[in-house]
C-alpha positions as CSV (number, residue, x, y, z in Angstrom):
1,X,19.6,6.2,-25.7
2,X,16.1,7.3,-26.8
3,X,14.3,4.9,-29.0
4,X,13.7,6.1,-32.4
5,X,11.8,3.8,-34.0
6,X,8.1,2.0,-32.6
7,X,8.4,-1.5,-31.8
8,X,4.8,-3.6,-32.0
9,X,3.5,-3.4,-28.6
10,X,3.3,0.9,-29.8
11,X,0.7,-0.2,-32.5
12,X,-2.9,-0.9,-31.4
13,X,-4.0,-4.1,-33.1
14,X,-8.3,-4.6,-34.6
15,X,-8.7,-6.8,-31.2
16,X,-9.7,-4.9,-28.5
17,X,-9.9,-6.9,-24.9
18,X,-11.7,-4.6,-23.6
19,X,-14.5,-6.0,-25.6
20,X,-16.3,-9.2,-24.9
21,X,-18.4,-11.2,-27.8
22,X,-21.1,-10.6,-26.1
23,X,-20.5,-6.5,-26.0
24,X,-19.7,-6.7,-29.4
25,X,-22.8,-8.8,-30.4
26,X,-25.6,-6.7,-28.4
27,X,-25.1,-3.5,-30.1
28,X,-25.7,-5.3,-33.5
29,X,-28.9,-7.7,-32.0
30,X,-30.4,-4.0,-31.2
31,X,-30.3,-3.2,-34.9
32,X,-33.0,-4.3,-37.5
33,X,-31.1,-6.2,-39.4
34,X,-29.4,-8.4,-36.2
35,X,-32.8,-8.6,-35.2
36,X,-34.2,-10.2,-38.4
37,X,-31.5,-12.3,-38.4
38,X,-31.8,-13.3,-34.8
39,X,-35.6,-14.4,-35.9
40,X,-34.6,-16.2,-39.0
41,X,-31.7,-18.5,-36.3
42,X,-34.7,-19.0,-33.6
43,X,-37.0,-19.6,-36.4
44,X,-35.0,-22.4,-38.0
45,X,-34.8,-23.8,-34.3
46,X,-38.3,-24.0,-34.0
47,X,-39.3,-25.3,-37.2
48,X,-36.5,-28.0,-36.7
49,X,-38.2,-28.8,-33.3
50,X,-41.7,-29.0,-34.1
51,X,-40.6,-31.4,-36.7
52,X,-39.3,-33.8,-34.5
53,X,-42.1,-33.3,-32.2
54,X,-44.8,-34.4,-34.8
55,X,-42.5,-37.4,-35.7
56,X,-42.4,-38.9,-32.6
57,X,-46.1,-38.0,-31.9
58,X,-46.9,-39.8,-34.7
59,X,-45.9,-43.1,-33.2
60,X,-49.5,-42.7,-31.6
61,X,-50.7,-44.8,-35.0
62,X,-48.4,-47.6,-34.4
63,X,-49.3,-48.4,-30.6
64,X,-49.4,-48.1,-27.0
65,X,-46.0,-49.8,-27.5
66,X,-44.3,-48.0,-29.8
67,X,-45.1,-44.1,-28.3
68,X,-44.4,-45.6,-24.8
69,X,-40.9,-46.9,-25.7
70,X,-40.3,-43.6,-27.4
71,X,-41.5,-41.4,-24.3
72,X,-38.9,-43.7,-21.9
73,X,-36.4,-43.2,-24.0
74,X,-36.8,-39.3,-23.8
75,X,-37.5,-39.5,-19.9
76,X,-34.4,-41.5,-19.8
77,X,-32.0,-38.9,-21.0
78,X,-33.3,-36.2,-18.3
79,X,-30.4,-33.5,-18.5
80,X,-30.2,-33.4,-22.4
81,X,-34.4,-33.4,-22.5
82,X,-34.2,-30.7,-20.0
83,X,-31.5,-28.5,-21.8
84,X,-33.6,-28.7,-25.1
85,X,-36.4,-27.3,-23.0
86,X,-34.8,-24.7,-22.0
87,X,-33.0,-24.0,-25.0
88,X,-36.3,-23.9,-27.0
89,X,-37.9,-22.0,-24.4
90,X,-35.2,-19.4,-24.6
91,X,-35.5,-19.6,-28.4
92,X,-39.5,-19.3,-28.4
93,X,-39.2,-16.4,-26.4
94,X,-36.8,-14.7,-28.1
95,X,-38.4,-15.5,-31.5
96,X,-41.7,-13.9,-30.4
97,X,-40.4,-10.9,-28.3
98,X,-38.3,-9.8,-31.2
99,X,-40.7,-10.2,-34.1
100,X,-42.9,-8.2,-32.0
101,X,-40.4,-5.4,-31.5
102,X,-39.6,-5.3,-35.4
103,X,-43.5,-4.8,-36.0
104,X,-44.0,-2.3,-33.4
105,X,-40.9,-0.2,-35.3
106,X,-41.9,-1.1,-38.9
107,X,-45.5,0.6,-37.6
108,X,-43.5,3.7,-35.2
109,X,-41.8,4.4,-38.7
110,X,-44.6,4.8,-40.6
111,X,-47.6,6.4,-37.8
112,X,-49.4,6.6,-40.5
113,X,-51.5,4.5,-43.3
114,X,-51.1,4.9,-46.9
115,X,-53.8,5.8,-48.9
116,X,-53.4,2.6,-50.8
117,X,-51.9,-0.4,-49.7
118,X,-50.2,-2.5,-53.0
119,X,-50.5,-6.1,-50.9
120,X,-50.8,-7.8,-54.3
121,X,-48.3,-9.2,-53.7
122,X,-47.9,-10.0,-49.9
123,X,-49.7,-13.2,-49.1
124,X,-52.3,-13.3,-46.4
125,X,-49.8,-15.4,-44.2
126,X,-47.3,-12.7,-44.5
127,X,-49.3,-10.3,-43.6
128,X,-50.8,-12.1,-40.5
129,X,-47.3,-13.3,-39.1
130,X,-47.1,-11.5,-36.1
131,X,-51.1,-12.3,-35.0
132,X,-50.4,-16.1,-36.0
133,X,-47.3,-15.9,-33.9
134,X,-49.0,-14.7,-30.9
135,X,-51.8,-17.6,-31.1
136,X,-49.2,-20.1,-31.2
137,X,-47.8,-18.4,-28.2
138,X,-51.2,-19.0,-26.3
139,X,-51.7,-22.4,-27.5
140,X,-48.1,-23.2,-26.2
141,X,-49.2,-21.8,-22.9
142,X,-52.0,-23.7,-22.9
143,X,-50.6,-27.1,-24.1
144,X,-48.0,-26.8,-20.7
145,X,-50.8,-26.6,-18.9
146,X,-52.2,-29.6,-20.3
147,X,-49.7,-32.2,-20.9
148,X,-46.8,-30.8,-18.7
149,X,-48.5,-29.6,-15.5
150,X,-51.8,-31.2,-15.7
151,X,-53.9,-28.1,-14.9
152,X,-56.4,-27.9,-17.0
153,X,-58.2,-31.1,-18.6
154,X,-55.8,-34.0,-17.0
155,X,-59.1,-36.2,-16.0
156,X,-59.2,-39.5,-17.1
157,X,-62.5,-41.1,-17.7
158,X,-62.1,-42.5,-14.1
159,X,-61.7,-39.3,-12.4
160,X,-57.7,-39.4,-12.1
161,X,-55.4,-36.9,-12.9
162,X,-53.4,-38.7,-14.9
163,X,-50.4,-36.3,-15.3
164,X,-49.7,-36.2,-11.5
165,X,-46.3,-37.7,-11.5
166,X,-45.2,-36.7,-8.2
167,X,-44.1,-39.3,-6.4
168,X,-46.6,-39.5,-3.2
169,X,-49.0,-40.4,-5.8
170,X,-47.0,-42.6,-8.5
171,X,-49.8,-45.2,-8.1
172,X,-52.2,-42.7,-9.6
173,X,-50.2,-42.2,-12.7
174,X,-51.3,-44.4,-15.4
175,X,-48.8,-47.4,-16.4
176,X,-49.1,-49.8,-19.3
177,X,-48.6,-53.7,-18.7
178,X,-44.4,-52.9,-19.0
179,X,-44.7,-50.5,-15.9
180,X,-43.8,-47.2,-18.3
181,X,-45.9,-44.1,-17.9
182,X,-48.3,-44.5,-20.2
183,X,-48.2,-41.7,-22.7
184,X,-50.3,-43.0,-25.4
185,X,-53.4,-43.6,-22.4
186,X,-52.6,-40.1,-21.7
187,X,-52.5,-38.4,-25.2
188,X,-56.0,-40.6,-26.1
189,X,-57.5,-39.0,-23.0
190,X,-56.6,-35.5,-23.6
191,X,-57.9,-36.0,-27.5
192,X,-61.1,-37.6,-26.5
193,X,-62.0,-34.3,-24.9
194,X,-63.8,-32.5,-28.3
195,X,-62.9,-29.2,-27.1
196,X,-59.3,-29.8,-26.6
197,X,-59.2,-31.5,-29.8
198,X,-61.1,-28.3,-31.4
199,X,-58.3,-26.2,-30.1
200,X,-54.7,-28.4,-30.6
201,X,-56.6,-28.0,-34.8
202,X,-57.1,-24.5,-34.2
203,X,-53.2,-24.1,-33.4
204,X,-52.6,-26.4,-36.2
205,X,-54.0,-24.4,-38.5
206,X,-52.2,-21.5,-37.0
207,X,-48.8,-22.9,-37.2
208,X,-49.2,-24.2,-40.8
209,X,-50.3,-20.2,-41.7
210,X,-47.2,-19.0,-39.7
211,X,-45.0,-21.4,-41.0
212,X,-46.6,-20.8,-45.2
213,X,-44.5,-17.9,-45.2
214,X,-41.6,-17.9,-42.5
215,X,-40.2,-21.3,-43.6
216,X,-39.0,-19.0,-46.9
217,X,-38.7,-15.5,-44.9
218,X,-36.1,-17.7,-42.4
219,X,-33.9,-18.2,-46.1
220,X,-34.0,-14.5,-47.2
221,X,-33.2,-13.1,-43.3
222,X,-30.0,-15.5,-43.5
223,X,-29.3,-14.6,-47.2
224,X,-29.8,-18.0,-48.3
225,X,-32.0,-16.9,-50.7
226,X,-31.5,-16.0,-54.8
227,X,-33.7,-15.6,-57.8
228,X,-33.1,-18.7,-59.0
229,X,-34.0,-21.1,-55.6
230,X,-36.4,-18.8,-54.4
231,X,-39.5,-20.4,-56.2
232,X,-38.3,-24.0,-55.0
233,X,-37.5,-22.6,-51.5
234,X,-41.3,-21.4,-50.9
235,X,-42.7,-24.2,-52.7
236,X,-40.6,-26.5,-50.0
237,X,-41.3,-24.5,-47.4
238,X,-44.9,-24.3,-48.3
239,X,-45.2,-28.2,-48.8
240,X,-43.3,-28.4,-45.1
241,X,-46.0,-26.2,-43.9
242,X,-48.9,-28.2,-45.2
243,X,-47.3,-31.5,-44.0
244,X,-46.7,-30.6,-40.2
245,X,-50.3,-29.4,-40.5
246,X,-52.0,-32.4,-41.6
247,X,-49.2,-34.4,-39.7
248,X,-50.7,-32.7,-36.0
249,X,-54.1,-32.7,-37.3
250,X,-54.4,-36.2,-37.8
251,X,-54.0,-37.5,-33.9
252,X,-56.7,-35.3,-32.7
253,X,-59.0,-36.1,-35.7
254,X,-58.2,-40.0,-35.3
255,X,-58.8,-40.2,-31.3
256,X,-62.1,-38.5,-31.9
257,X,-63.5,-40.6,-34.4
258,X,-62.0,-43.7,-32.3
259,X,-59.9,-44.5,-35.5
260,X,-57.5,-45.4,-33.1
261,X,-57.0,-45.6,-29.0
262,X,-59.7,-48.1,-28.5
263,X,-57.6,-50.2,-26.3
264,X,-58.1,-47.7,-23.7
């Protein structure tokens, strides 16, 4: 006998197999708005990253000891140091490569230039993020050729490259008196070069810029924003941004006006 009536497995159900996340999540990444919000996620990465980054730099003030012990510990935990790399890396890339793709539409939308622009009301940081973005981008560039590959500027006063850590020539890497690479040796070095210094202040200034406004634009791509916060959420973000600044600012300024690193 025939059967009259549908039984579940007739109905189609809102889950379709077919469909992986990651099918279902592309088509929305390629949109505007997924992209913004995709920039806002990497941002927030970022941000939280270069925060930890200036704190531990800062051990530089308390010692050869202190920023040693700090760099062992990293070097100690090799697969989760190298995962963060590569998870920042992806982010970084992502972040840029985006933000660049949402200017070039915001521009392909609008060819051409209005006869007068109302940026009362746009900040000069705002209006600069993309360039600001893109120095950072060379300065990170530049800083893994410095610290992390040793290409560029990696001479010690003595002629050695102290960032060969290969380990034919382990006995040319610097080591302080407890045998541990010795970071602090290496980031007093680096500093005491004026022109290097010139330029990790140049990026300083760059990221503090980039940061003024897209500590606060991260809050309103996420929807975390509301009349209400939004004056404390910029002034925070704006006081985060002048911190990190002065924070990464002050270990170039201090090497070169041997404030500190004079035990090397």
């Amino acid at each position: 006998m025939a059967q009259l009536t549908a039984s579940k497995r007739d109905y189609r159900t809102n889950y379709d197999r077919r469909n992986s996340i990651a099918t279902s999540l592309l088509p929305a990444l390629r949109t505007t708005v997924g992209s913004k919000l995709l920039v806002a996620l990497t941002g927030l990465a970022l941000t939280g990253f270069v925060i930890a980054h200036m704190t531990g730099n800062l051990l530089l003030f308390k010692g050869r000891d202190a920023l040693n012990s700090y760099a062992l510990f990293l070097k100690d935990r090799g697969a989760l140091l190298w995962g963060a790399r590569i998870g920042l890396l992806v982010a970084f890339v992502l972040h840029i490569f985006l933000a660049v793709r949402l200017t070039l539409r915001n521009r392909a939308a609008r060819p051409e230039r209005y006869v007068y622009e109302d940026t009362v009301q746009a900040t000069f940081a705002s209006r600069t993020m993309i360039w600001s973005g893109l120095a950072l981008l060379a300065f990170v560039i530049f800083h893994l050729l410095h610290y992390t590959f040793g290409a560029i500027f990696a001479t010690a006063p003595d002629g050695t490259n102290f960032l060969d850590l290969t380990e034919s020539l382990a006995q040319a890497t610097p080591r302080d008196p407890a045998r541990r690479h010795d970071v602090y040796a290496m980031t007093v070095y680096g500093f005491r070069n004026v022109p290097v210094s010139i330029i990790y202040i140049v990026a300083q200034l760059f990221l503090g810029l980039h940061l003024w406004h897209g500590i606060a634009s991260t809050f309103q791509s996420l929807g975390w924003n509301s009349p209400r916060w939004n004056p404390l959420i910029t002034t925070i973000g704006r006081a985060l941004a002048v911190i990190l600044t002065i924070g990464n600012i002050s270990m170039p300024l201090a090497v070169m006006f041997r404030l500190i690193g004079n035990d090397v």
